[in-house]
C-alpha positions in Angstrom: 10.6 33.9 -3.8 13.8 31.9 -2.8 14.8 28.6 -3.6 14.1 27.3 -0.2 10.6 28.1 0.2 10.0 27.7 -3.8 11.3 24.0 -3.1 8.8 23.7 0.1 6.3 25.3 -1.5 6.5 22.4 -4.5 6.8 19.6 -1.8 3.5 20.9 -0.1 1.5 20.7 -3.6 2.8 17.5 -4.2 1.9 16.3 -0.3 -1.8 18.3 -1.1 -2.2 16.4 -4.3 -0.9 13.3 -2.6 -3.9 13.5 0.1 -6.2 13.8 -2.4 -5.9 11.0 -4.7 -6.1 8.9 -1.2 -9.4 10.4 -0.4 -11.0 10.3 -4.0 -10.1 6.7 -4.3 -10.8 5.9 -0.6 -14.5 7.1 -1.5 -14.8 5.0 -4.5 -14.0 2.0 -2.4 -16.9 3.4 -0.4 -19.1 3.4 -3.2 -18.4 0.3 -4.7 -19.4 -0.9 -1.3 -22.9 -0.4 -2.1 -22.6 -2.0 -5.9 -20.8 -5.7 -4.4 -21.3 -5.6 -0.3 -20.1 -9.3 -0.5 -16.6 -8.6 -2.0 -15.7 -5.2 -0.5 -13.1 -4.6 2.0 -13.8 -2.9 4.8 -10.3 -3.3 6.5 -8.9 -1.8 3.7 -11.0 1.5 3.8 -9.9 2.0 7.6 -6.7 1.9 6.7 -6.6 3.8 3.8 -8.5 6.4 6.3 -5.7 6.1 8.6 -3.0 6.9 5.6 -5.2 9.8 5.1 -5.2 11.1 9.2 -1.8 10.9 9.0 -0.7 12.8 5.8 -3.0 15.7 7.2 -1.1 16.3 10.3 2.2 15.8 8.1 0.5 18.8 5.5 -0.4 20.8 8.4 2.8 20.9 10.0 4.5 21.9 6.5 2.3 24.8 6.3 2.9 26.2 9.7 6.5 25.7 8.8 6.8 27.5 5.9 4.7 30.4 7.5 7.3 30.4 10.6 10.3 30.7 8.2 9.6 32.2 5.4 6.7 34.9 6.4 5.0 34.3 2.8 3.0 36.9 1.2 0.5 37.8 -1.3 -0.1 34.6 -3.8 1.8 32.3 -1.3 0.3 33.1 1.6 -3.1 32.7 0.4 -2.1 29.2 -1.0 -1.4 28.3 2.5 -4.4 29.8 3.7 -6.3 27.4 1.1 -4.2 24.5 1.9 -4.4 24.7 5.8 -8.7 25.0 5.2 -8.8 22.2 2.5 -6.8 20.2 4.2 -9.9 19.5 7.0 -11.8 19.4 4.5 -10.2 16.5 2.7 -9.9 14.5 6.2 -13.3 15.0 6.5 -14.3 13.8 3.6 -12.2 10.9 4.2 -14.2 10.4 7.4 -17.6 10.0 5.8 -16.3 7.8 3.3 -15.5 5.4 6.4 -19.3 6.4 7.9 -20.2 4.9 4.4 -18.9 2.0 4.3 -20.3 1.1 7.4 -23.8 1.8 6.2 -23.7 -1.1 4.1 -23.3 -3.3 6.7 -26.9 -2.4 7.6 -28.8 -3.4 4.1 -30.0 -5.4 3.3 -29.7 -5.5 -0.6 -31.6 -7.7 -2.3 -34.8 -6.1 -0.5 -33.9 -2.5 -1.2 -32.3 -2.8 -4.7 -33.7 0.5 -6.7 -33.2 2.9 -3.2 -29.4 1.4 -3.6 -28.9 2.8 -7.0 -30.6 6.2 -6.4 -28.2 6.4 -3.6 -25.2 5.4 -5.4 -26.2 7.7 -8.4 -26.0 10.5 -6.2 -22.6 9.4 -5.2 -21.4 9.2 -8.0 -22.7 12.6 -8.6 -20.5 13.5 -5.7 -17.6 12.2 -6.6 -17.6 14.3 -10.4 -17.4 17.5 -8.1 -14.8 16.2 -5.7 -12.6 15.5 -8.9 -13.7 18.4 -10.1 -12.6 20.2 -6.8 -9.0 18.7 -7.1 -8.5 19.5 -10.4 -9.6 22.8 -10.1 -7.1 22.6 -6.9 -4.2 21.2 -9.1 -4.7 24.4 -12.2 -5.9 26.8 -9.7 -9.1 27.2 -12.6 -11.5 29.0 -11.0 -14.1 28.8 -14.1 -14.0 25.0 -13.1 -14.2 25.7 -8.8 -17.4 28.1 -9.9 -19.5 25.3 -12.1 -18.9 22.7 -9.2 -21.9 24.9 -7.0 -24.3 23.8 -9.5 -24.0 20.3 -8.8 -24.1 20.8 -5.1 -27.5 22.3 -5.6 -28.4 19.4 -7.6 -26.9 17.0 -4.9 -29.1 19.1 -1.8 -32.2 18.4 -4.8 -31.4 14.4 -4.7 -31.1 14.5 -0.6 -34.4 15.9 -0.4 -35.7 13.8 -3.0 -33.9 10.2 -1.4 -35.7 11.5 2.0 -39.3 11.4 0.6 -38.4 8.0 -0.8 -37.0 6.6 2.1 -39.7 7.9 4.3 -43.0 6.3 2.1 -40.6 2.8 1.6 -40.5 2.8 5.6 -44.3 3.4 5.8 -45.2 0.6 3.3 -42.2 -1.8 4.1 -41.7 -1.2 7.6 -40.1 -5.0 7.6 -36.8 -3.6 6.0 -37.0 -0.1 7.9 -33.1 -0.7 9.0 -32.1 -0.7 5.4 -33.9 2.5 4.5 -32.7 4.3 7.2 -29.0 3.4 6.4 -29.7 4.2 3.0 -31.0 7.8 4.3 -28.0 8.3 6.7 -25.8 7.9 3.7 -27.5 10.1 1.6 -26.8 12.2 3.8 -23.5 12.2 4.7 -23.1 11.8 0.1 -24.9 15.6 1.2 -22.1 16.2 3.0 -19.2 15.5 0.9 -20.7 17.4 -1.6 -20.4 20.6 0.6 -17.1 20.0 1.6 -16.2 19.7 -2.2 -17.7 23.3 -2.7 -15.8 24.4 0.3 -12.7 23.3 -1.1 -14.1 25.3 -4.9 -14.5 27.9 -2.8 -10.9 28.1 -1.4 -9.6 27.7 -4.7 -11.2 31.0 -5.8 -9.4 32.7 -2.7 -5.8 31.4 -3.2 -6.6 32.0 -6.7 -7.3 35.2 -7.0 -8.1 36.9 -3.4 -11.8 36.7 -3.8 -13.9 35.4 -0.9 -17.4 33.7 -1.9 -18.8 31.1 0.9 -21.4 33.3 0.8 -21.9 34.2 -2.7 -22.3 30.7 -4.2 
């Protein structure tokens, strides 16, 4: 490898990383939300979600770059590969954590207090595999990438789970339907974040090590 695209190469991992932290601590602002909706700052989660557009055009365009000028191969190429897929990913994710926060703005919590903590202990749940995903990211650990699909089957277990819940507490407390169904919209976009935590597992393994799994785990 030469200096040039060794030095690139370490500026994209750093950017990667970078976009990361901002979307793991964007979606704890989004669940804490849920724990104090009278102190939380919504301004501050769009703007953090803006930060977070941006660095993924910035990573994007680095990637293409790199592939233009230095025509990477084996290891390095696949790296890129990873990055360019993960980076969605990660924007994504940073999406739903904005769809969150707006959720809250729809319960009502002093009626709907014990739905609230199922649904934030599922986030929580959540947010153990999207560290897990970055730090499997950061040492390329593939062990760790691999144990991460057993908490998304846990997570789809929850969603299903929250569902039943939500639909009975509608039936018997139609008064605060709006809360439940916010409660259920979030659950499943939680759902969703999970997935794209696996996806990102799941490109790990393939930058790693070549293997291709989406439809093994």
């Amino acid at each position: 490898m030469s200096i040039h695209l060794q030095r690139e190469m370490d500026s994209l991992r750093k950017k990667v990383l970078s976009l990361g932290a901002l979307v793991e601590d964007n979606y704890q602002k989004a669940i804490s939300a849920f724990l104090d909706p009278e102190e939380f700052d919504y301004e501050k989660i769009l703007a953090c979600d803006r930060e977070i557009d941006a660095m993924e055009v910035v990573v994007e365009e680095d990637c293409l770059k790199i592939l233009a000028l230095h025509q990477p191969v084996a290891a390095d190429l696949r790296y890129l590969v990873c990055v360019l897929k993960l980076n969605n990913d990660l924007e994504r994710i940073g999406d739903l954590a904005v769809n969150l926060a707006k959720k809250v703005r729809h319960i009502k919590a002093d009626s709907v207090v014990k739905s609230i903590d199922e649904v934030v202990e599922m986030a929580q749940r959540t947010k153990i595999m999207l560290n897990s995903a970055l730090d499997a990211l950061v040492n390329m650990d593939t062990d760790l990438a691999r144990s991460v699909h057993n908490i998304d089957d846990e997570i789809d277990t929850r969603k299903r789970e929250i569902r039943i819940c939500m639909e009975k507490a509608i039936e018997h407390d139609p008064a605060n339907a709006k809360s439940y169904l916010a409660l259920l919209s979030s659950a499943r976009n939680i759902e969703r974040i999970a997935d794209l935590a696996t996806n990102i597992c799941e490109d790990v393994i393939y930058s790693a090590n070549g293997e291709i799994v989406r439809h093994k785990m």
